[in-house]
Structures are given as C-alpha cells and as structure tokens.
C-alpha positions in Angstrom: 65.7 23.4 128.5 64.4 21.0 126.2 64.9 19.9 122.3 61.5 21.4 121.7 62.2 24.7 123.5 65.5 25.3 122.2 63.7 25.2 118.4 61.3 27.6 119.8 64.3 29.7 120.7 66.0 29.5 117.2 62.0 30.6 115.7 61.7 33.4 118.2 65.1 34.6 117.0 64.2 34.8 113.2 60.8 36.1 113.7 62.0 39.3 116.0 65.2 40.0 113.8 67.4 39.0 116.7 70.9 38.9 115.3 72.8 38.4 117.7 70.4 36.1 119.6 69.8 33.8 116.3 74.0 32.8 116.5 73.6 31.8 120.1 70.5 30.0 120.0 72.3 28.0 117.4 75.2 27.1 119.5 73.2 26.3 122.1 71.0 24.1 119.9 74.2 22.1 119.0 75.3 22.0 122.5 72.3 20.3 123.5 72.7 17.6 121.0 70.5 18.9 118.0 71.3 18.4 114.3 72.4 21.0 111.7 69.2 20.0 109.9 66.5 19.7 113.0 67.9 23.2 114.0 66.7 24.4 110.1 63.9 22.4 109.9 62.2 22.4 113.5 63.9 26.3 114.4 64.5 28.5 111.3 62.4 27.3 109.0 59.6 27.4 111.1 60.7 31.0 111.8 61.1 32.0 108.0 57.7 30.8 107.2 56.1 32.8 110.1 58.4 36.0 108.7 57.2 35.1 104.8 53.3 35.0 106.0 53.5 37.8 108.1 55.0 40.0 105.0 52.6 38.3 102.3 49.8 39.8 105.0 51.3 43.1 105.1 52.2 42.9 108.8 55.6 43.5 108.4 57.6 45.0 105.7 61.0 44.8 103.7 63.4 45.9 106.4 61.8 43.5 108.9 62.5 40.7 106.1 66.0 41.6 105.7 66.9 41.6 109.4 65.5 38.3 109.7 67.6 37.5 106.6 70.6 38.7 108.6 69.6 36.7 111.2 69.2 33.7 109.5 73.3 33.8 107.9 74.3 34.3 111.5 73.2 31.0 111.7 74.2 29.1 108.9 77.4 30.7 109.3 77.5 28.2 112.3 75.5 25.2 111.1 76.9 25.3 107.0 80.0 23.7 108.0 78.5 21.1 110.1 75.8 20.3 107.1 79.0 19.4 104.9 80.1 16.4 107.4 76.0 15.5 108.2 75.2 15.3 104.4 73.4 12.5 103.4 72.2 10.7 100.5 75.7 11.4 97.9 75.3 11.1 94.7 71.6 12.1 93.9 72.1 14.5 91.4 73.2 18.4 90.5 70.0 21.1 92.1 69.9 24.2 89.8 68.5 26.7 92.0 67.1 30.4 91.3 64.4 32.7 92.2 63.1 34.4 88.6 63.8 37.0 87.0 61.4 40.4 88.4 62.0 38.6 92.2 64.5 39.2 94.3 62.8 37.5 97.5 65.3 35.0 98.0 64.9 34.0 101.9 63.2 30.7 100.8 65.6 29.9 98.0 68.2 30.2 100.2 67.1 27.9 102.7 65.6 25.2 100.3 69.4 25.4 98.6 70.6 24.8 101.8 68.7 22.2 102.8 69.1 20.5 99.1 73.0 20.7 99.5 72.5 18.8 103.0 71.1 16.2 101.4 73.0 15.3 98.8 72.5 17.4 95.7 75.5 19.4 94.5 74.0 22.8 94.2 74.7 25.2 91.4 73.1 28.5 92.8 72.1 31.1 90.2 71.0 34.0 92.5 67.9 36.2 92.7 66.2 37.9 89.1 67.4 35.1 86.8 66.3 35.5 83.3 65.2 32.5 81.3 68.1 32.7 79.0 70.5 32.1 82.1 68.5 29.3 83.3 67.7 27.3 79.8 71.8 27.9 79.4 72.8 26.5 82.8 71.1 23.4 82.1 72.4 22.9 78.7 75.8 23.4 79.9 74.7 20.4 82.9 73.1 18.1 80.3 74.1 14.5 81.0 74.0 14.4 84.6 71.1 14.0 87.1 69.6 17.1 87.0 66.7 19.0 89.1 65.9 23.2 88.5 64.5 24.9 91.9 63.0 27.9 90.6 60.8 30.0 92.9 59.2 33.5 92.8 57.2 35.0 95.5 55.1 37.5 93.2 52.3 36.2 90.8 54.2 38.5 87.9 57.2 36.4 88.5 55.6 33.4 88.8 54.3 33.6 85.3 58.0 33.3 83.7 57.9 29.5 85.1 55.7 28.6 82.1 58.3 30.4 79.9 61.2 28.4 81.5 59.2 25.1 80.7 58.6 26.3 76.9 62.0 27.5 76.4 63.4 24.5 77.7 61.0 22.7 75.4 62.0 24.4 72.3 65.7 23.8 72.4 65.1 20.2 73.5 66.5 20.2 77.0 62.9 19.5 78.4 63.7 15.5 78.9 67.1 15.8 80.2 66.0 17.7 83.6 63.0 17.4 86.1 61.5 20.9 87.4 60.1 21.7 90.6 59.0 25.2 91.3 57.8 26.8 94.8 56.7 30.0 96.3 53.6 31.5 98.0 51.6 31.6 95.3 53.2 28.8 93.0 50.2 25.6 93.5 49.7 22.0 92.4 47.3 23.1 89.4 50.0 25.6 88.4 52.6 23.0 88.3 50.3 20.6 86.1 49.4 23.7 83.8 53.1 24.4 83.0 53.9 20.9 82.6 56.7 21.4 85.5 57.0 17.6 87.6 56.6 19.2 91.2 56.2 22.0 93.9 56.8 21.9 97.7 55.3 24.0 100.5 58.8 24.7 102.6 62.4 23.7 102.4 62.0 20.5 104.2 59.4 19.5 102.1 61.3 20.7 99.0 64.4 18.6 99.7 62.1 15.5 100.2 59.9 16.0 96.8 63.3 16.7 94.9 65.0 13.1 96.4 61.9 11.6 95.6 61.3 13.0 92.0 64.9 12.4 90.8 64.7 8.3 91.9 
C-alpha cells in the first residue's frame, strides 16, 4: 500500500467515526515509514476538515462530530509521544491557545495546538468557552516572553468576542507585547484587518506555518 493510500486510510477513519480503525491506520502509517506530522497533516487533518464542512452544511450532526473527535485522540494517543522527539524549530515562542467563550467546538483547536506544540511553541492550552477576562490574564501573567494567542470560534456570535479580546488587550496595555492570530470557519482576512488582530490560517498546518512565520 502506498504513502498516499495509507493517508487516505487515516481520512477515511476520521470521516466515518471509525474508532477503532483510526488507532490502526496510525500504526500502520508509522510502520510504513510516515511522520507523526504527515500522518496529521496529509490523514487527519484532511479528515477533520471534510467532518467540519460536512457539519457547517448540516450533513452531519453533533454526535457524528464527537465520534470523529474520539477517533481522532485514539490517534494522537499514538502519534503525541512521537511529536515530542520529532519537534522542530525550539525555542520560537509560548502559543496561547483557546476557542472563545459561547464555543465549545474545539476539534480544530485541538489539532492546530497539536500541530503548534510539534513545532516548537510551548503550548499553554486554555480550553473551550474562554472568557476574555481569562485570556487578557493569561497573557499578562506570560508578558516578557515570545508570545502568540490562537483563538478560534466556529460560530459568527463567538467570533465577535475576538474584537473584544483585541480591545481589552489594548486597554490594559498588553496589545504590543503579544501577536494574535485567530481561525475558524467563518473567521476571514478582512475580519482579521477590522479587529486589528496580525493573522488567520485556513487549517492546522497552515496555522502552525503563519504562527512560525509571524513571531520571526
């Protein structure tokens, strides 16, 4: 079977909620000779995004999107520990990550936190439904080192507290000290420049590239 196949085997896995399946395409990913992060990037990923845009079109519903959830931790159970001797790029700064407060999606934030952490960033992780008040605390207690916020929010009500995280984070003075990329489905570039946040990314791969390439 080849590389290519074996991804589509890791996808197929996530997008029918196949548990069980999901933890042995994995191994047998690794077997073969893929990466940790091919198998999240070129397999789960791929799988997560097809689960998120079938759910955004009302194809599938909140059960569905849990069991591919479950699916998903069987295999970072496998690949997490592998991630820690593959990870790249020390050094590049602390990744605040969170998905706001009235949002509990948190699929996506867990994969871009994972895919941060394997390259470099030491990752605080907030959880899911984080008020501002957390957030705009979490980085003061950080200030002084590199720092990057993740926030994302699947819901358009939710999105709208990431121009309240940018003010708040304005009014106590922390705005300078800490670079802010936001994501989710309907989170876009215009948004980002509206807010005055410094970026947005369209997956986790993605995500883990703008962030390196934002905190240079």
């Amino acid at each position: 079977m080849s590389n290519q196949e074996l991804l589509d085997k890791l996808r197929d896995a996530i997008v029918n909620q196949d548990i069980n399946g999901c933890a042995a395409a994995t191994q047998e990913a690794l077997d073969a000779g893929i990466g940790a992060v091919e198998a999240i990037e070129g397999g789960l990923s791929v799988g997560m995004k097809i689960v998120g845009d079938r759910f955004e079109a009302a194809e599938i519903y909140l059960p569905q999107i849990m069991m591919s959830a479950k699916a998903m931790n069987a295999a970072m159970e496998i690949l997490t520990p592998i991630l820690a001797e593959e990870k790249t790029g020390e050094g590049v700064g602390t990744a605040i990550t969170y998905v706001q407060e009235g949002d509990i999606h948190d699929i996506g934030h867990r994969l871009v936190s994972t895919m941060l952490g394997a390259n470099g960033f030491n990752i605080i992780d907030l959880g899911v439904d984080i008020p501002n008040d957390s957030i705009v605390e979490e980085v003061a207690k950080n200030k002084g080192q590199k720092l990057i916020l993740v926030g994302s929010a699947l819901m358009t009500t939710s999105m709208l507290g990431q121009k309240d995280t940018v003010e708040m984070l304005k009014e106590e003075g922390l705005r300078d000290d800490v670079k802010i990329m936001f994501g989710g489905a309907p989170v876009s570039d215009s948004w980002i420049e509206e807010i005055g946040a410094d970026a947005t990314a369209e997956n986790a791969a993605d995500a883990a590239r703008v962030a390196l390439e934002i905190m240079k």
